[in-house]
TORFITOR-75148 format. One record per residue (C-alpha): residue number from 0; residue in one letter; chain; x, y, z. Coordinates in steps of 0.001 Angstrom, whole numbers, plus 500000, padded with zeros to 6 digits. Layout:
<rs>
[r NUM,"a","A",[X,Y,Z]]
...
</rs>
This chain:
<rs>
[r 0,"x","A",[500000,500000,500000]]
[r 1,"x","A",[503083,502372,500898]]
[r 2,"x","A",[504115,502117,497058]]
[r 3,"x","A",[500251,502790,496067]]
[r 4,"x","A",[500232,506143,498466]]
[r 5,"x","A",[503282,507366,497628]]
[r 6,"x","A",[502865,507521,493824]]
[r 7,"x","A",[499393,509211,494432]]
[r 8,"x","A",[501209,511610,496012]]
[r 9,"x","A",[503174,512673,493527]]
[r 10,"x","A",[500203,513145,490583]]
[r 11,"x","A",[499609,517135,490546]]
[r 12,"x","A",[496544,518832,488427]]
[r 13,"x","A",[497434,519225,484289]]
[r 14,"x","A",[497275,522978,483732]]
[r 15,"x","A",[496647,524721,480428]]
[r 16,"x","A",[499645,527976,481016]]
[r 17,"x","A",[501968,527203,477959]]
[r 18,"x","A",[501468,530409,476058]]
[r 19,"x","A",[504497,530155,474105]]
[r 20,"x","A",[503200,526662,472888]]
[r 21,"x","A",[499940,527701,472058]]
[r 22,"x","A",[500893,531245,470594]]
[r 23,"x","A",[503151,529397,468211]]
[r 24,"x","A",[500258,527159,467276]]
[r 25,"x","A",[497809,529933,467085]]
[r 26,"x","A",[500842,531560,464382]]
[r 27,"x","A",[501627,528537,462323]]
[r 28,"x","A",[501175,529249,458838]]
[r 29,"x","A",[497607,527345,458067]]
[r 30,"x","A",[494108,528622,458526]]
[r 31,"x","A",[493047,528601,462005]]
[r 32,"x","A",[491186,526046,463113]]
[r 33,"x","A",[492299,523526,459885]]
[r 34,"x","A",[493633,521092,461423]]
[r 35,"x","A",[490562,520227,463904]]
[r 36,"x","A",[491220,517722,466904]]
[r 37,"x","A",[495122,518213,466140]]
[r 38,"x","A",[495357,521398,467563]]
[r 39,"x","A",[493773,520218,470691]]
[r 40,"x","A",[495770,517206,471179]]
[r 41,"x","A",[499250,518408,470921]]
[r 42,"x","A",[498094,521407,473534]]
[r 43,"x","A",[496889,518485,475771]]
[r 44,"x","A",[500428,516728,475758]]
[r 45,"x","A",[502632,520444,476784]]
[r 46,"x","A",[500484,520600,479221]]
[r 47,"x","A",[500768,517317,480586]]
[r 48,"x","A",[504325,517135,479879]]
[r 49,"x","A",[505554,520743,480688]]
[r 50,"x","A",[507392,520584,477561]]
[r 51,"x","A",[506547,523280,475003]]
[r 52,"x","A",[508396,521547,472264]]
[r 53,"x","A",[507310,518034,473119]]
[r 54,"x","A",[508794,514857,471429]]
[r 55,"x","A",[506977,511909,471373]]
[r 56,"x","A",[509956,509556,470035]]
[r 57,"x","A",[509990,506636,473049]]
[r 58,"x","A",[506824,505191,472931]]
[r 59,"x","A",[505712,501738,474984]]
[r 60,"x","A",[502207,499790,474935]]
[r 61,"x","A",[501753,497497,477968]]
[r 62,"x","A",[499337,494812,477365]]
[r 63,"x","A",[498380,493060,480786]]
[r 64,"x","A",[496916,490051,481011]]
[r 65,"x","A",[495071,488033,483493]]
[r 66,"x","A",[492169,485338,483415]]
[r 67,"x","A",[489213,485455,485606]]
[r 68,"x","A",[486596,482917,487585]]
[r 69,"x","A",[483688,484045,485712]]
[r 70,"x","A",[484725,483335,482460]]
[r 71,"x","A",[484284,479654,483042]]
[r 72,"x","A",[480382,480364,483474]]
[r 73,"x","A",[479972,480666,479361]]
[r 74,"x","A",[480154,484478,479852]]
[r 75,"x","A",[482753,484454,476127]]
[r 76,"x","A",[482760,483208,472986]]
[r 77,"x","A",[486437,481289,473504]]
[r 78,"x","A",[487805,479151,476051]]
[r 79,"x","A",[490205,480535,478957]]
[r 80,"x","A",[493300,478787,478056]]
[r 81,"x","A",[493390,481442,475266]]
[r 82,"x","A",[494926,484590,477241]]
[r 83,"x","A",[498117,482513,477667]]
[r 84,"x","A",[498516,481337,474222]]
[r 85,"x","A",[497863,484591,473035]]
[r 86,"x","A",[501011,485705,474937]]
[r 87,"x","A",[503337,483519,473434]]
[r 88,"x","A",[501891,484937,470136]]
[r 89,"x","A",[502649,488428,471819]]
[r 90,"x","A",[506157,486958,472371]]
[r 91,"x","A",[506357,485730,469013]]
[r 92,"x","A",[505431,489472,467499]]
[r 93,"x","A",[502967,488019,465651]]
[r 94,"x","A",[499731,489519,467724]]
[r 95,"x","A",[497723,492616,465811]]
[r 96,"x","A",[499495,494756,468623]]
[r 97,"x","A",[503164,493697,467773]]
[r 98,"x","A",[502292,495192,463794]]
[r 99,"x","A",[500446,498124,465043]]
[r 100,"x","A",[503174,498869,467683]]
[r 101,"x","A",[506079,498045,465177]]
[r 102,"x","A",[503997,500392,462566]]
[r 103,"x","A",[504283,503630,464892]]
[r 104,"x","A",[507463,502531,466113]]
[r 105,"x","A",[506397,502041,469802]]
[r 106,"x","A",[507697,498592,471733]]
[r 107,"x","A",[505077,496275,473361]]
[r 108,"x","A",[505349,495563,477057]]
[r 109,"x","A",[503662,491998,478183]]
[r 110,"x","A",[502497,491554,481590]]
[r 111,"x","A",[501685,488491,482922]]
[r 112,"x","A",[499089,489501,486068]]
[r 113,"x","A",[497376,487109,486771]]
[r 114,"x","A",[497086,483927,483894]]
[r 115,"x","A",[495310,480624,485188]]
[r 116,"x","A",[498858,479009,483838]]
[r 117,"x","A",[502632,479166,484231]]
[r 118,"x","A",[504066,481276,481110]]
[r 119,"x","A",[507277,480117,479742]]
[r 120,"x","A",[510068,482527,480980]]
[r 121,"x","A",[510523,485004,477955]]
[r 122,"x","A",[512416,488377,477504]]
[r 123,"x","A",[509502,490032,476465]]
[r 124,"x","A",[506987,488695,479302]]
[r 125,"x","A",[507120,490390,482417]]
[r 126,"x","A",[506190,487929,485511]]
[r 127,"x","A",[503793,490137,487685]]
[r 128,"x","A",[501762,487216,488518]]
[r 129,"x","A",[498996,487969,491208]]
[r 130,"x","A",[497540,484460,491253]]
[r 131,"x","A",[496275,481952,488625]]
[r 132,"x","A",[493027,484081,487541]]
[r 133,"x","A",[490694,485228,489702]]
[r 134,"x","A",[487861,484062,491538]]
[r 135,"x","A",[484061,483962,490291]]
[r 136,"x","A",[482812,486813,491774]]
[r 137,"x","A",[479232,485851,491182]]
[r 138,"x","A",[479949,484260,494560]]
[r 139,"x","A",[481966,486357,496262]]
[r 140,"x","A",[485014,488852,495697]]
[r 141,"x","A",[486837,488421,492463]]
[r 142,"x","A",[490585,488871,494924]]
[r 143,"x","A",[491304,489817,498369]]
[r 144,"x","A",[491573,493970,498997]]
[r 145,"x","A",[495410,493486,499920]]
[r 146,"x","A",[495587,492017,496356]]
[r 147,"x","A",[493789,494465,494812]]
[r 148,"x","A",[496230,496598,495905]]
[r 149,"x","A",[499319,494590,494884]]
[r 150,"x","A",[497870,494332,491166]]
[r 151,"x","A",[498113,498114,491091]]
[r 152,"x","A",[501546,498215,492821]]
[r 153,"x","A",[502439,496014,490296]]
[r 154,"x","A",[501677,498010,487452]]
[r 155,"x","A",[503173,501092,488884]]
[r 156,"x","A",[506301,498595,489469]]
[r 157,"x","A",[505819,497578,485772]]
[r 158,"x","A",[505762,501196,484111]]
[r 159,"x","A",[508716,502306,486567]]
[r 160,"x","A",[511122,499256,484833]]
[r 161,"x","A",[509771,500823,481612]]
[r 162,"x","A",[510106,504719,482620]]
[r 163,"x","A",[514439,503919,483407]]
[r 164,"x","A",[514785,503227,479564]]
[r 165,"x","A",[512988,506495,478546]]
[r 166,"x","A",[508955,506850,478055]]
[r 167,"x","A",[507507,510074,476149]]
[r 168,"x","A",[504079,508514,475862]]
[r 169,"x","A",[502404,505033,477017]]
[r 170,"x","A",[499581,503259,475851]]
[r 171,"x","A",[497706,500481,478134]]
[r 172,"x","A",[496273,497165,476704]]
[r 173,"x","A",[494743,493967,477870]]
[r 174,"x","A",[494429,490376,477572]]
[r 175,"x","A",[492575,488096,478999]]
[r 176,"x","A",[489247,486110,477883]]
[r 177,"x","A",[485869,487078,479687]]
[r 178,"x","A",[487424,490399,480604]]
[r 179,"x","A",[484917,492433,479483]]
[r 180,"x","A",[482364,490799,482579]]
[r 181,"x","A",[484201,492538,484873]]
[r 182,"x","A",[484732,495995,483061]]
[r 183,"x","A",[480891,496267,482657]]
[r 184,"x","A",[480594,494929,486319]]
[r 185,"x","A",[482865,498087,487194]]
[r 186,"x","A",[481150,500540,484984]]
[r 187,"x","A",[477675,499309,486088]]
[r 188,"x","A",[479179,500324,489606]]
[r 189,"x","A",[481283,503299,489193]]
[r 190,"x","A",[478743,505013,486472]]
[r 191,"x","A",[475744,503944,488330]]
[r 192,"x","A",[474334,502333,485405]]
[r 193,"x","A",[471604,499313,484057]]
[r 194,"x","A",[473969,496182,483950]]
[r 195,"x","A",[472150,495466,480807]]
[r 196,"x","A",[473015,499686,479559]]
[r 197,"x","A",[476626,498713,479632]]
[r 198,"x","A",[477005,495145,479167]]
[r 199,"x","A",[478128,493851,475183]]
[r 200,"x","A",[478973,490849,473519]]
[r 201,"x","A",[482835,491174,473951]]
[r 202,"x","A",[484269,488123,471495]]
[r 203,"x","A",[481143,487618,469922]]
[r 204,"x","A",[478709,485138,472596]]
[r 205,"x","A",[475045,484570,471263]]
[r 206,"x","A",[471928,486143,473128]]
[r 207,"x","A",[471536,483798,475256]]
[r 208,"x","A",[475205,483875,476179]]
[r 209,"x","A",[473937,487364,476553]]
[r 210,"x","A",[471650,486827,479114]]
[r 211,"x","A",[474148,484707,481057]]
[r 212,"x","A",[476941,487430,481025]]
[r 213,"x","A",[474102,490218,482402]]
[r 214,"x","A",[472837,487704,485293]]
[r 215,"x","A",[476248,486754,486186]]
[r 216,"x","A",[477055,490527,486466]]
[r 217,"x","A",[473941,491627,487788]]
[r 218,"x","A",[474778,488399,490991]]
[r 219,"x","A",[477916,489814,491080]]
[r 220,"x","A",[477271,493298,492262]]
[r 221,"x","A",[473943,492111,494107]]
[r 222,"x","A",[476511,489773,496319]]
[r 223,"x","A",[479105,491487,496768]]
[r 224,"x","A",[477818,495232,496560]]
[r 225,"x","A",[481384,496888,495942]]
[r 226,"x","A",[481391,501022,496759]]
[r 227,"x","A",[480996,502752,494132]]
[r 228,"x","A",[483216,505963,495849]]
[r 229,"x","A",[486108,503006,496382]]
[r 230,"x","A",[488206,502002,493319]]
[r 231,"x","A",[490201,499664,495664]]
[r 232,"x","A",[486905,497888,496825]]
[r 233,"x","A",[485339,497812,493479]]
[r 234,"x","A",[488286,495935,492126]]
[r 235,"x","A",[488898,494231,494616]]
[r 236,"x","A",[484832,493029,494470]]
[r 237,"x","A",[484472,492604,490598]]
[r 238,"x","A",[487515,493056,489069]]
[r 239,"x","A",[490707,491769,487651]]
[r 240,"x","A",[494539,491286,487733]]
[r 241,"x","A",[495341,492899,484591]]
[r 242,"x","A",[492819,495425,485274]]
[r 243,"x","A",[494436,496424,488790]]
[r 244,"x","A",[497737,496541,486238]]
[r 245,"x","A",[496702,498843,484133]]
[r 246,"x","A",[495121,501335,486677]]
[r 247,"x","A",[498988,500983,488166]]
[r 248,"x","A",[500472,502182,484862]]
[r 249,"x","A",[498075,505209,484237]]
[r 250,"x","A",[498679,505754,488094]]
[r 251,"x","A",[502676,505886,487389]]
[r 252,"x","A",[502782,507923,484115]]
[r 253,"x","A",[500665,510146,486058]]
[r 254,"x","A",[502812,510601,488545]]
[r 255,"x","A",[505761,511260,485544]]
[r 256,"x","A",[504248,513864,484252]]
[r 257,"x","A",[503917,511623,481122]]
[r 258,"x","A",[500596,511447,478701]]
[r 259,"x","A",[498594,508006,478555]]
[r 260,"x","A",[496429,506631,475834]]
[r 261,"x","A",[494083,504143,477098]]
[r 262,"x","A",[492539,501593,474832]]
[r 263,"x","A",[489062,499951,474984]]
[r 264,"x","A",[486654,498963,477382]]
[r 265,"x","A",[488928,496951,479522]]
[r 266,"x","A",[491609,499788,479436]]
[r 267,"x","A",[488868,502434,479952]]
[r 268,"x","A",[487388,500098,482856]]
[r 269,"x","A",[490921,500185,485053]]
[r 270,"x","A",[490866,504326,484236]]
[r 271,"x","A",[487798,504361,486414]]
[r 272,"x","A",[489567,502556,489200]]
[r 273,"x","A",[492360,504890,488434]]
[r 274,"x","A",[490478,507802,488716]]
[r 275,"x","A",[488494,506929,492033]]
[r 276,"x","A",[491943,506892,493491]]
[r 277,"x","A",[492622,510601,492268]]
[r 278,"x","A",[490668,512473,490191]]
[r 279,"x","A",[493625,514478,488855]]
[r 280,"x","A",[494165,511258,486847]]
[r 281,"x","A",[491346,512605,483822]]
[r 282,"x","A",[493913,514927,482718]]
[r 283,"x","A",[496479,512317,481935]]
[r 284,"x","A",[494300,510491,479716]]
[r 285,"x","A",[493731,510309,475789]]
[r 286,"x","A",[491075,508042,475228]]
[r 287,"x","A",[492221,506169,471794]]
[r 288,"x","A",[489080,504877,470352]]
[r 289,"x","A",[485554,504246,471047]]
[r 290,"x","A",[484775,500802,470912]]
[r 291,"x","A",[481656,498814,469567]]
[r 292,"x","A",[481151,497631,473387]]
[r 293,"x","A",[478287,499286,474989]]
[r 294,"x","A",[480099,499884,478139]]
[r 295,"x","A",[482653,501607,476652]]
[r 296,"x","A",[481058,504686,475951]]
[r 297,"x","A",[479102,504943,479305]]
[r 298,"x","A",[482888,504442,480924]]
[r 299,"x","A",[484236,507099,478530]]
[r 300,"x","A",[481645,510091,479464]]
[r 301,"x","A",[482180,509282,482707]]
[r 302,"x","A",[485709,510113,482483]]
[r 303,"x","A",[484364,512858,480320]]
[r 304,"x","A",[487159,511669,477464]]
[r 305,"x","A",[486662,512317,473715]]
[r 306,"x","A",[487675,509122,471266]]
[r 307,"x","A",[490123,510016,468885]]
[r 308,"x","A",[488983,507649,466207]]
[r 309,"x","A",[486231,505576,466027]]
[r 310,"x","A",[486867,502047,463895]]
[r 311,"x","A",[484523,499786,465119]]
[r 312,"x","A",[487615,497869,467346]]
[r 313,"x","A",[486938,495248,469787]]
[r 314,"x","A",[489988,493743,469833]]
[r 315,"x","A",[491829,495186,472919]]
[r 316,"x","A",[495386,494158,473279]]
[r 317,"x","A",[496429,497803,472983]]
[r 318,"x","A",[495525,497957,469432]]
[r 319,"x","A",[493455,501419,469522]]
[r 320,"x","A",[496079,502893,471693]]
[r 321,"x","A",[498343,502169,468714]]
[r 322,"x","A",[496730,503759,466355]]
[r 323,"x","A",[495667,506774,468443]]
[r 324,"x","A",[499261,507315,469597]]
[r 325,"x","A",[500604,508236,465694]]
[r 326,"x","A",[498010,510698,465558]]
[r 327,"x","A",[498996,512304,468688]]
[r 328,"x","A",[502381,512035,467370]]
[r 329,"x","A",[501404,514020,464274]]
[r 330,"x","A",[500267,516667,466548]]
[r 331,"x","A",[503542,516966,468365]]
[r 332,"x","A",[505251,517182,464781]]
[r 333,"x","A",[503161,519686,463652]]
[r 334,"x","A",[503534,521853,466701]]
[r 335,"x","A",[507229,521486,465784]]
[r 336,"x","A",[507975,521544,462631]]
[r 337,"x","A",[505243,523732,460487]]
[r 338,"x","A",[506355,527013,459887]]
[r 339,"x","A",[504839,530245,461727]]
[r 340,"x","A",[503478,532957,459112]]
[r 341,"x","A",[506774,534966,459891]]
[r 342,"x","A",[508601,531835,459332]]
[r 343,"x","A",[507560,531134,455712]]
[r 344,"x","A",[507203,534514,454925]]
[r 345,"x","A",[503141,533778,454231]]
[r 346,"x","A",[500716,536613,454612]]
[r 347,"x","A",[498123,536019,457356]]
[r 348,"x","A",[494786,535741,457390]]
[r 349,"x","A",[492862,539926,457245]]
[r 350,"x","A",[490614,538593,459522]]
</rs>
């Protein structure tokens, strides 16, 4: 918990005083306003960085993965043993992450959190393990409240291995089948919503699949009734390993001074948790897609984020984070490298 307290310590507010950034954005040598979204992401990243020239050359995805005790109650379309093949595949570079990483030149971290089997030791994994998946928490708590709190440590621990070798933005991703139970089961709680408003099909499961996923949910809360003022008791109630993970990393860049783009739903659920824990953590946060779960966008207005693009992804893995993070990027460069009026010698606008 000291680890927890002491990096929440260090996360200040984001404040919007960079007038030479902005002036020099305000003066670049297109019409104002052209460039849309752009404009308001790379003003977003001084901010959070401090920088007014920001750089976004060292950039690192962590994809967390755990397995949970509800997924063997037919709440997802594949079987559990799939999160840990899946990272060897992640190993192997051959995952839609490792080509969308590789493609905006940012390096994948793997974190094993909490799979229901031993991973082979690999360069590329990181052994975080919690426990071997976590309990059904249709009957109980998904994890104990001291592990709750090590799953976050964890994550912080994670980012801070990372941060040594040089991070100028981080993306968060997850693995792990079923996952999407307990990120509705958390954004049922936290947004005070309809299990049945924010609950999808995650990998694909039929209706009555469907129906399955909603009661196990809707048992879950009923039983266990996690606080929805609490993020340590919610995920400690209804959530997950890699969940706990990821709210560590947005917890540590945070802390750095250093901008996040969270994924999908699963991503977007452990930014709750995050957020419950300080509030300050919203201004951190670029919010990479909008994802065809239902959840994702009740999560996503709570957090009061904007998607940056909007693909019809369900994928998760880090994969919208990807993609997101070259845009932001491209914001940074433009910033930089277009020409002020004065520069180019181009008239501005009369009006």
């Amino acid at each position: 918990m000291e680890l927890l307290q002491e990096t929440l310590k260090r996360i200040r507010p984001v404040e919007s005083n960079h007038n030479e950034a902005f002036k020099r954005w305000d003066n670049l040598a297109i019409p104002k306003g052209s460039l849309g979204r752009l404009e308001e992401l790379a003003k977003k990243v001084v901010s959070i960085t401090n920088n007014q020239r920001p750089e976004l050359k060292k950039k690192v995805i962590f994809t967390m993965a755990g397995d949970h005790g509800v997924a063997d109650l037919g709440v997802s379309a594949f079987p559990k043993e799939v999160t840990s093949q899946m990272l060897c595949n992640f190993a192997k570079g051959g995952a839609a992450i490792n080509i969308l990483a590789r493609h905006i030149g940012a390096k994948v971290v793997v974190v094993d959190m909490g799979v229901a089997e031993d991973i082979k030791l690999h360069p590329d994994i990181k052994n975080k393990k919690i426990g071997y998946g976590t309990a059904d928490f249709s009957k109980g708590p998904a994890m104990s409240k001291e592990e709750a709190v090590l799953s976050i440590e964890r994550g912080i621990e994670s980012f801070e291995e990372e941060y040594k070798k040089g991070i100028d933005i981080v993306g968060t991703g997850d693995m792990g089948i079923g996952n999407t139970t307990p990120s509705s089961a958390i954004t049922a709680v936290i947004a005070k919503k309809a299990v049945r408003v924010v609950t999808g099909r995650g990998t694909g499961i039929n209706d009555l699949e469907l129906e399955k996923k909603i009661d196990v949910i809707g048992k879950g809360i009923m039983v266990n009734l996690p606080d929805p003022s609490d993020g340590i008791d919610v995920l400690s109630k209804v959530g997950g390993y890699e969940i706990g993970g990821i709210a560590g990393v947005i917890i540590a860049a945070c802390a750095r001074r250093v901008p996040i783009v969270v994924d999908g739903f699963i991503s977007t659920a452990a930014a709750l948790i995050a957020s419950k824990l300080k509030d300050e953590v919203r201004g951190y946060l670029f919010a990479g897609h909008s994802s065809v779960e239902v959840g994702h966008k009740t999560a996503l207005r709570k957090l009061k984020l904007l998607p940056i693009v909007d693909l019809n992804l369900r994928l998760g893995e880090g994969t919208g984070a990807a993609l997101a993070m070259g845009i932001i990027e491209a914001s940074c460069k433009v910033l930089n490298e277009v020409l002020t009026f004065k520069e180019a010698g181009v008239s501005k606008s009369k009006k």
